[in-house]
ZAGUFI-522036 format. One record per atom (N, C-alpha, C): residue number from 0; x, y, z; chain; atom name. Coordinates in pm, 1 decimal. Last residue first. Layout:
# ZAGUFI-522036
  pos      east     north        up  unit  site
  NUM         X         Y         Z     A    CA
...
This chain:
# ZAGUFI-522036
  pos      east     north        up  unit  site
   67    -966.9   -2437.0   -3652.3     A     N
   67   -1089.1   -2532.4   -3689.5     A    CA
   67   -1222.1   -2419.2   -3716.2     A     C
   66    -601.7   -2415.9   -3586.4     A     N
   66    -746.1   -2387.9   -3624.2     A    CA
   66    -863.7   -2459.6   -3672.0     A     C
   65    -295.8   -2472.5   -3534.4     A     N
   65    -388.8   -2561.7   -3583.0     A    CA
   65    -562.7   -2476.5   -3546.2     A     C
   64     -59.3   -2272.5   -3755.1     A     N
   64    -104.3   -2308.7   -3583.5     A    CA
   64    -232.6   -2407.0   -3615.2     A     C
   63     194.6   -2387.6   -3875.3     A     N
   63      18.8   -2320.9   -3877.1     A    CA
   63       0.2   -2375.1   -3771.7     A     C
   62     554.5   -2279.9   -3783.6     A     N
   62     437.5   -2357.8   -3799.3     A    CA
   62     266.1   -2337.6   -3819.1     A     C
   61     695.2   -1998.4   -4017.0     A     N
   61     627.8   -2038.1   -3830.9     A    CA
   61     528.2   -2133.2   -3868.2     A     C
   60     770.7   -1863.3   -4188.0     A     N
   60     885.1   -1983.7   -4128.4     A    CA
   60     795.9   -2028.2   -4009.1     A     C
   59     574.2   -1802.2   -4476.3     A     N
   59     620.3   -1802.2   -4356.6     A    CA
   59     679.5   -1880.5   -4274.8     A     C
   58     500.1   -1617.5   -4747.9     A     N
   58     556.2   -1760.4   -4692.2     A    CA
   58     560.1   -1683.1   -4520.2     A     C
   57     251.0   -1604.3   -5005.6     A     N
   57     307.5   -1540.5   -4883.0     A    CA
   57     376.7   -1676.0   -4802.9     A     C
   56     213.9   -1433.0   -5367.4     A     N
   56     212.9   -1567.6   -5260.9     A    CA
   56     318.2   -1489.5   -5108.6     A     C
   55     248.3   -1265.6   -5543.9     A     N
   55     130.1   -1225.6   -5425.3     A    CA
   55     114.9   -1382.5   -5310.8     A     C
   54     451.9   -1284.9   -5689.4     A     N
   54     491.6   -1164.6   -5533.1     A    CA
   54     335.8   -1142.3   -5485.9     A     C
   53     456.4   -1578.6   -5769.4     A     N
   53     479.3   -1459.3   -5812.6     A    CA
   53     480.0   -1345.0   -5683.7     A     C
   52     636.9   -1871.1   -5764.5     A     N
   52     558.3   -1761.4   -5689.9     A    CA
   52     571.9   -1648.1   -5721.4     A     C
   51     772.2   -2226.2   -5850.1     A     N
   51     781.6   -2098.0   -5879.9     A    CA
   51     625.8   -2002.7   -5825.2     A     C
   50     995.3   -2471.4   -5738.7     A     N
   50     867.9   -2387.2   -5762.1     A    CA
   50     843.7   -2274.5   -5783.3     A     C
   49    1163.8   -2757.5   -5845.7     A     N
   49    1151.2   -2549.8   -5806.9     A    CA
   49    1014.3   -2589.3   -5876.4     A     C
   48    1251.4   -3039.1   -5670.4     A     N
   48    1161.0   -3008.3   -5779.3     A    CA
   48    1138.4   -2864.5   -5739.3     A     C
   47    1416.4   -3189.6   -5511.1     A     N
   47    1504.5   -3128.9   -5527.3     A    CA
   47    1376.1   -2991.6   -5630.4     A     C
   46    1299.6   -3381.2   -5267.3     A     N
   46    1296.9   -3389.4   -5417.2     A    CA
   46    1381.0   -3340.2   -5483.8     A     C
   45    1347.8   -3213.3   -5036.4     A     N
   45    1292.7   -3392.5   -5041.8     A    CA
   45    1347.3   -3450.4   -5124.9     A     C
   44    1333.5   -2952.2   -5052.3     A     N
   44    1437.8   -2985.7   -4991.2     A    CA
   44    1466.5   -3164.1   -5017.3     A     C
   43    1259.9   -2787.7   -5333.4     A     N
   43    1224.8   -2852.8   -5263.5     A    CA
   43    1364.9   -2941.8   -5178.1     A     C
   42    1327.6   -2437.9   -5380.9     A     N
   42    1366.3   -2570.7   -5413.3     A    CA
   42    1347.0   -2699.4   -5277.5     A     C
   41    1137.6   -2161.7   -5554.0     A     N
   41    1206.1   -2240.9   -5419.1     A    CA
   41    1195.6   -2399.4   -5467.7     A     C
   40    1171.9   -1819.1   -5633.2     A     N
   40    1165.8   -1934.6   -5653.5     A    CA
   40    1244.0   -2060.6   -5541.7     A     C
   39     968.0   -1609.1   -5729.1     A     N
   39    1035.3   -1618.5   -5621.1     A    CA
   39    1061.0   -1767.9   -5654.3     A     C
   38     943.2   -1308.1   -5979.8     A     N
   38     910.4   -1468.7   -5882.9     A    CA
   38    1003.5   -1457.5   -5793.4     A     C
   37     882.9   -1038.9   -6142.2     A     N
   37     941.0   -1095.5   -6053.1     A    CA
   37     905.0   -1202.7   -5994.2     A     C
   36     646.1   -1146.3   -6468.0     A     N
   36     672.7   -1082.4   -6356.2     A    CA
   36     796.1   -1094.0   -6218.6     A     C
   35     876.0   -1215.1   -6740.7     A     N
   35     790.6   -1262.4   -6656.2     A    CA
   35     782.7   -1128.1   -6573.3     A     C
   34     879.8   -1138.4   -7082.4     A     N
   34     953.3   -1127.3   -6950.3     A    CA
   34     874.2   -1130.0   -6822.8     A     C
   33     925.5   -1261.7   -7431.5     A     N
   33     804.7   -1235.3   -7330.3     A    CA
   33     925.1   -1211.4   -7172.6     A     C
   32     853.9   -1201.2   -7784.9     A     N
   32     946.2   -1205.6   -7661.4     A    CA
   32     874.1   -1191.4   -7498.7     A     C
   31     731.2   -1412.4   -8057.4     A     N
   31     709.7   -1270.5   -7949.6     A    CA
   31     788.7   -1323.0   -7834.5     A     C
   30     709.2   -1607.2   -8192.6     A     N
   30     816.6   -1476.0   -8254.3     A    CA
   30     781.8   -1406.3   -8157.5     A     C
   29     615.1   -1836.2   -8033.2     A     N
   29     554.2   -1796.2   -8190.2     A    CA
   29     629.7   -1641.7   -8198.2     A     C
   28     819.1   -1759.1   -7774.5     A     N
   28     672.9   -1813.5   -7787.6     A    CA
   28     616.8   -1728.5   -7909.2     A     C
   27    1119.4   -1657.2   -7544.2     A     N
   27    1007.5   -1614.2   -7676.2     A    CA
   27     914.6   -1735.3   -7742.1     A     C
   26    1149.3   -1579.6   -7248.3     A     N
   26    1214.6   -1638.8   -7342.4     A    CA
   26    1173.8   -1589.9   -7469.4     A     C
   25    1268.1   -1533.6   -6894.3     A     N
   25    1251.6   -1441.0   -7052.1     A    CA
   25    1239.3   -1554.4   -7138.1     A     C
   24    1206.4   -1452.5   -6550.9     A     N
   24    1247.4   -1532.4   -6654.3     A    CA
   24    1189.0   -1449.4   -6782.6     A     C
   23    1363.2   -1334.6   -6261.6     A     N
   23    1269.4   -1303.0   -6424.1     A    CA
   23    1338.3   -1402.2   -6471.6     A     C
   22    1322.4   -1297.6   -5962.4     A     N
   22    1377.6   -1356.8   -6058.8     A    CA
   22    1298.2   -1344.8   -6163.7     A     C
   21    1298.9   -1223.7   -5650.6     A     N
   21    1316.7   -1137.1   -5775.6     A    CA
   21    1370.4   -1190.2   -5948.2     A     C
   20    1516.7   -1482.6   -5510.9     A     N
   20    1382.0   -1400.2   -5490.4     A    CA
   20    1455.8   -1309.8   -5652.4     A     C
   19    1608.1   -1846.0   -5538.8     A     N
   19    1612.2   -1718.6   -5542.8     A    CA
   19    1516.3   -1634.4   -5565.8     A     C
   18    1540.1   -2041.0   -5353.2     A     N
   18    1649.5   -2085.2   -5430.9     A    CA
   18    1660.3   -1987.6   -5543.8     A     C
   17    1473.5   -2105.3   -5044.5     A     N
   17    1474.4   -2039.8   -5152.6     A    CA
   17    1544.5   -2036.4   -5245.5     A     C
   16    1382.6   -2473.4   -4940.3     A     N
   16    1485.3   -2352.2   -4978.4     A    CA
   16    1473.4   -2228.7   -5084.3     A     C
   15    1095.7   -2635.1   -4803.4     A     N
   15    1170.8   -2608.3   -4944.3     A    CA
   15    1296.4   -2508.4   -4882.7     A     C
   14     881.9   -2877.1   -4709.5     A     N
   14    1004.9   -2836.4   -4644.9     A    CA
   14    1063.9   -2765.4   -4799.7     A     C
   13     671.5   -3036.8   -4750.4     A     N
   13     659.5   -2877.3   -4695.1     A    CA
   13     771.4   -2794.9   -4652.5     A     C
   12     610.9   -3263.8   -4957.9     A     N
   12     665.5   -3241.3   -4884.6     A    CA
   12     642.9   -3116.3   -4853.6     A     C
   11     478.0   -3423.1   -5165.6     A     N
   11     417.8   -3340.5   -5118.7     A    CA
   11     443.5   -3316.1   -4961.5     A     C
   10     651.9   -3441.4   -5455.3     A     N
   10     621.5   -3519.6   -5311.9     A    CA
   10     564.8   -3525.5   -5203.2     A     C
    9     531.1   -3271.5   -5620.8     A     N
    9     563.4   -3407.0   -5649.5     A    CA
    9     554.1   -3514.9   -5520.3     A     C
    8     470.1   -3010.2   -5533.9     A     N
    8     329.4   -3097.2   -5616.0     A    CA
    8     388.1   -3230.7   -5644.2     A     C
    7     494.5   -2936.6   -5188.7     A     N
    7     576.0   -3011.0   -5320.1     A    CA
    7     469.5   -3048.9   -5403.2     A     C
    6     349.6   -2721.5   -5042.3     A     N
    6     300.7   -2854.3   -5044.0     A    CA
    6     377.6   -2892.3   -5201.2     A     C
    5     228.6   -2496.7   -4788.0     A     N
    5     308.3   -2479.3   -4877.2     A    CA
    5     362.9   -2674.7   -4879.3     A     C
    4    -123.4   -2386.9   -4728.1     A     N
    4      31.7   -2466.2   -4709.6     A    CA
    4     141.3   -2504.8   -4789.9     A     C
    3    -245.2   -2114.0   -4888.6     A     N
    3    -227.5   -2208.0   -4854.5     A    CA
    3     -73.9   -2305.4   -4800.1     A     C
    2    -466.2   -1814.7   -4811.4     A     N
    2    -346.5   -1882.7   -4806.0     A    CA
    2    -350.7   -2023.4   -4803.7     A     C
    1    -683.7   -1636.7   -5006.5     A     N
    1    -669.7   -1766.9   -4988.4     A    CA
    1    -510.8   -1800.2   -4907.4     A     C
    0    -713.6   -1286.4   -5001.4     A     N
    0    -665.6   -1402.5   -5074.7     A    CA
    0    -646.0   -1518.8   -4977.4     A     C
């Protein structure tokens, strides 16, 4: 899988907080009940705007090294 930089879709800042792992969301859509997969969810540090990752996205605290 593809990694990519991790990039605010509003501000397109790179700086976020987790702002909690393992999280389900639930609601219901035309009478059916629905329960997400576990996410991860993070809050932009800039903006304040959550994002949401299901458990095949990958983070990491270490700068990208620069490659070509």
């Amino acid at each position: 899988m593809e990694q990519k930089t991790l990039a605010c879709p509003v501000c397109q800042s790179n700086k976020a907080e987790i702002a909690g792992e393992d999280v389900k969301l639930s609601g219901r859509f035309q009478n059916k009940e629905f329960l997400t997969t576990s996410l991860t969810v993070l809050r932009c540090i800039h903006c304040g705007y959550y994002m949401f990752f299901d458990n095949t996205a990958q983070f990491t605290t270490k700068e990208p090294s620069e490659e070509s």
